[in-house]
C-alpha positions, 0 to 999 in steps of 0.5 A: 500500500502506497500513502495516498498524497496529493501534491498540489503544485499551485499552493503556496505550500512547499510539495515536500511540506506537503508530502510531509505534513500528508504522511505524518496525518495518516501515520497519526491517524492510523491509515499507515498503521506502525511497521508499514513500509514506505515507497523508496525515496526514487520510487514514490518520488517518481510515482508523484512527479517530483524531483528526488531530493524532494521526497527524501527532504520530506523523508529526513524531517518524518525522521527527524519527528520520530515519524518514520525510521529507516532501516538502512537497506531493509527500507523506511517504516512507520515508527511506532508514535507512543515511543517517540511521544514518550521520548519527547515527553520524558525530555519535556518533564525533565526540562522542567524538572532542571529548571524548577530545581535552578529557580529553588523550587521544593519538589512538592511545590514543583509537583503542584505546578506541574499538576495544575498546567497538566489539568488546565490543558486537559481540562480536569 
């Protein structure tokens, strides 16, 4: 299964972005499921009409997003979203821990803050 992208030449929006932003949504939502393989860089770009470097500028910033992973010669896949997300996550939280720690903040009271940012993007 190839994604499905259509690249419109007349937006204002660069085609790589376009391809990239089109198959990070469909790994999000599920349409290419963790594990797919994706087209080569030369073949999808070929199937789209674009030049190479296109595809493989899209390619580098899904990896650079955790979206895809490339498995040298085996190919690039879908990479599972919960450990990138997770990854990122943990980076966030211990940003957050390092700088409350520097303003002399208490655990307790850093916890709180955290609880509470937490609850208002959340909504609970």
């Amino acid at each position: 299964m190839t994604p499905k992208i259509i690249v419109d030449p007349d937006s204002g929006i660069a085609p790589y972005e376009q391809v990239r932003a089109q198959i990070s949504e469909q790994a999000r939502s599920g349409v290419l499921p963790v594990g797919h393989r994706l087209p080569t860089v030369r073949g999808f770009a070929e199937e789209l009409g674009l030049a190479a470097n296109t595809v493989a500028k899209a390619y580098r910033a899904l990896e650079a997003d955790g979206v895809i992973e490339t498995r040298g010669r085996n190919g690039t896949f879908v990479a599972a979203a919960g450990d990138t997300a997770d990854r990122h996550g943990a980076a966030a939280a211990r940003e957050y821990a390092e700088q409350v720690r520097r303003l002399g903040l208490s655990r307790a009271r850093s916890l709180e803050l955290a609880q509470d940012a937490v609850r208002a993007v959340f909504g609970d």
